[in-house]
N, C-alpha and C positions, 0 to 999 in steps of 0.2 A: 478258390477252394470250393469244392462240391459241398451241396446240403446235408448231406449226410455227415463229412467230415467235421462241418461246424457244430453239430449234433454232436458226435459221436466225444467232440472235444471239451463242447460244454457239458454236457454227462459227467466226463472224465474229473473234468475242475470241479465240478459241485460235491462227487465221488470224494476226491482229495483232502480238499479242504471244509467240506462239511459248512458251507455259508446260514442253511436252513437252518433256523433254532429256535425254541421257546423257552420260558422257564424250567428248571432242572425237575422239576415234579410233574410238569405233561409232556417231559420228555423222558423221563425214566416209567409213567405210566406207558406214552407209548411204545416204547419198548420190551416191554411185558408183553402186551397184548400182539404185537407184531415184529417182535424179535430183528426190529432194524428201527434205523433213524429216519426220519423224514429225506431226510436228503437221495437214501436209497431209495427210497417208495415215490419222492418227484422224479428222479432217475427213470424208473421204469414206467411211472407215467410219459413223460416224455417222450421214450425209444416208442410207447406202444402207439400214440397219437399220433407219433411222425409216420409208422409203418403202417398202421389203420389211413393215415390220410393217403398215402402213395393208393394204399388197394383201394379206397374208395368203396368197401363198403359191396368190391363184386366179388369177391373167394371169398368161401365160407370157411374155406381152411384156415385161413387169417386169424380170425376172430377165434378158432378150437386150440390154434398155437397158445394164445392167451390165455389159457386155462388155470387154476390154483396151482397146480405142480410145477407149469414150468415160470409163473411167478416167482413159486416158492426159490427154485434152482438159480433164477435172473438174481435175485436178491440176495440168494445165498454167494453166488460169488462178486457180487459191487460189496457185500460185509467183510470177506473173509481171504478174497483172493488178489494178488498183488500184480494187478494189469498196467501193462505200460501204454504210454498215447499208444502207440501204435495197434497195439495189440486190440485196443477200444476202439481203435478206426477199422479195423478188417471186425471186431467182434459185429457191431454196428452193421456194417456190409454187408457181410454175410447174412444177418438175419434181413436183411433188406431183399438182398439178390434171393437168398430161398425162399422168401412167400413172395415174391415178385409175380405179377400174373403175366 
C-alpha cells in the first residue's frame, strides 16, 4: 500500500471513530472556539505535514494552499460530509498530485 493510502486511511479511522478525546468540558470549550473536535484538527494536521514533507519546503504555493479558508472548507467537510475509504484515498491524492512540484 502506497504512503499516501495509509494516510489517507488513517485520517479516514480517526475521522470515523473519533479515538482523540478529553474531558466533556475542554472538549465542548474546544468546540466553541473552533467549531470541530480534535480529531478533525489532528486530521488536517496530519494531511498538511504529509503534503508539506513531500514539497519540502520548495513551492511556495504549498504553504498559501494552507491558508484559514481552505482550513476552514478541509474541516468543514471531515464535520459534516459523509466520505467513503475511497473517496478519502483519491481526496488525499489529489491534494497530493495538485501541489506536487
Amino acid at each position: 500500500m502506497s504512503q499516501v493510502k495509509e494516510i489517507a486511511l488513517m485520517c479516514y479511522w480517526i475521522i470515523k471513530y473519533k479515538p482523540l478525546f478529553q474531558n466533556r468540558d475542554i472538549m465542548q470549550d474546544y468546540f466553541k472556539d473552533n467549531f470541530c473536535t480534535i480529531n478533525e484538527m489532528f486530521v488536517l494536521f496530519v494531511i498538511k505535514s504529509f503534503v508539506l514533507s513531500i514539497n519540502d519546503g520548495k513551492d511556495k504555493k504549498v504553504l498559501n494552499f494552507f491558508d484559514s479558508n481552505n482550513n476552514y472548507v478541509m474541516i468543514y467537510n471531515f464535520m459534516h460530509r459523509d466520505i467513503s475509504k475511497e473517496s478519502f484515498i483519491l481526496y488525499v491524492t489529489s491534494l497530493v498530485k495538485a501541489l506536487e512540484v
